[in-house]
C-alpha positions in Angstrom: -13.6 -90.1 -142.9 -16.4 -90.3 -140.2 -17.7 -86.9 -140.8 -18.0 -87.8 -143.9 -20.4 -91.2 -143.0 -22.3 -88.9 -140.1 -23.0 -86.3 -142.9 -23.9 -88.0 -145.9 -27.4 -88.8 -146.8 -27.5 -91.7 -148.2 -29.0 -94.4 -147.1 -26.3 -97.6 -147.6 -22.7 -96.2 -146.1 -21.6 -100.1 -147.4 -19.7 -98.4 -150.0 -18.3 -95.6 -147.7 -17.5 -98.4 -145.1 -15.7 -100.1 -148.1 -14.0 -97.8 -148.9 -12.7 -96.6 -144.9 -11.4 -100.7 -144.2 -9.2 -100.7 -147.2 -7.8 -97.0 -146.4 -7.1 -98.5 -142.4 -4.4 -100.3 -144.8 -2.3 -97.1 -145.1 -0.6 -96.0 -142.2 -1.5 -92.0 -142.3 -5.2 -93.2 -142.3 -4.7 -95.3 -139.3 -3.0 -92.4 -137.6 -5.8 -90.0 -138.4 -8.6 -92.9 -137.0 -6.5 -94.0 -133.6 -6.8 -90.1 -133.0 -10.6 -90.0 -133.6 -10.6 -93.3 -132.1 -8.8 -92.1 -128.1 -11.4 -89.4 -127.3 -14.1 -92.1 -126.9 -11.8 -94.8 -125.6 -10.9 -92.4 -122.7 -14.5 -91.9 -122.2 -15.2 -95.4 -121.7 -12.1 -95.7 -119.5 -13.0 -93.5 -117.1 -16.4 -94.3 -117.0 -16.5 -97.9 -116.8 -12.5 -98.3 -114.9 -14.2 -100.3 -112.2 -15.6 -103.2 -114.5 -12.3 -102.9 -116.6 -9.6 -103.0 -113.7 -10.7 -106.5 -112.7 -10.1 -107.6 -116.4 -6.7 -106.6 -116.3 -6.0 -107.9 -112.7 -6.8 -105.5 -110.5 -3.8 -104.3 -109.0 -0.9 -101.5 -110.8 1.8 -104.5 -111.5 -0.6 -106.9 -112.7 -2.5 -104.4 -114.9 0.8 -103.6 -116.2 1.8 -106.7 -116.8 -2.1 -107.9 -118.2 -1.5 -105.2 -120.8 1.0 -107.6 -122.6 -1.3 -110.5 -122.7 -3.0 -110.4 -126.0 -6.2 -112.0 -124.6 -7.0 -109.7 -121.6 -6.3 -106.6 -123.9 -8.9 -108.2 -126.2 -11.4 -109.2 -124.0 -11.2 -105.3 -122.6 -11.7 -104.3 -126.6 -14.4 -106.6 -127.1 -16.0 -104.8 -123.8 -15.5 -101.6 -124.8 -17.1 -101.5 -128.5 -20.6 -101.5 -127.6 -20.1 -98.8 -125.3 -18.6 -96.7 -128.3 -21.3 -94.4 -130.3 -23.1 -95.6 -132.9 -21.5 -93.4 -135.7 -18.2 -94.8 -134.6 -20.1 -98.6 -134.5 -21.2 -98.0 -137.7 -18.1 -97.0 -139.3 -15.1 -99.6 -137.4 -16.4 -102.9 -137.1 -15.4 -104.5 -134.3 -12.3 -106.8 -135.5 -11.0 -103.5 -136.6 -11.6 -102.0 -133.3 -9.9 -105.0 -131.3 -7.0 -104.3 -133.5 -6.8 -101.0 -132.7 -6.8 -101.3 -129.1 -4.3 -104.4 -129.5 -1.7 -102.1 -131.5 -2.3 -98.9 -129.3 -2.4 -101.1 -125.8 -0.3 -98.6 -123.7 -1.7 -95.6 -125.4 -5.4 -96.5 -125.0 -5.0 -98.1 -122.1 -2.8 -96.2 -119.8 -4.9 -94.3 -118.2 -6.5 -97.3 -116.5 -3.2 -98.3 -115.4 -1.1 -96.0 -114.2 -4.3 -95.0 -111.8 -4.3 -98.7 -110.6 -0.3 -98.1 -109.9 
């Protein structure tokens, strides 16, 4: 679906953006976006783990334990959307992005920790 926003000419994408929120409601779409969704998290990960790791504690137990504390994985989502690209900005709004990262928590962020470990 976001090839399909980057390579269409129109001008409004408010229908196309329509149209991707209500397929995030089936679970084969939300498969297909978490994939296209990790490349850029893990890109933001590695480049920004030493503003992150003091949001999740710091240390390998208390990231690992941070990781099931709703508000610190949140406050690490809401830090990490503006640092995603603009296509992706422009296609997941941001309450859609924090839900991502709540609901993928170990997978998006376990880079980050098992480093800190």
């Amino acid at each position: 679906m976001l090839e399909i926003i980057a390579a269409c000419p129109c001008r409004g994408h408010d229908g196309h953006l329509l149209q991707l929120e209500n397929n995030m409601q089936n679970p084969a779409e939300q498969s297909t976006l978490g994939n296209k969704l990790m490349a850029p998290m893990e890109d933001i990960v590695k480049k920004h783990s030493s503003a992150l790791m003091p949001m999740l504690g710091g240390s390998g137990t208390a990231a690992h334990a941070a990781l099931w504390n709703d508000e610190t994985v949140r406050k690490v989502a809401t830090f990490c959307y503006p640092l995603l690209p603009g296509l992706v900005r422009l296609a997941i709004k941001e309450p859609m992005f924090v839900n991502f990262v709540l609901n993928n928590r170990e997978r998006v962020l376990a880079t980050l920790v098992n480093k800190a470990a």
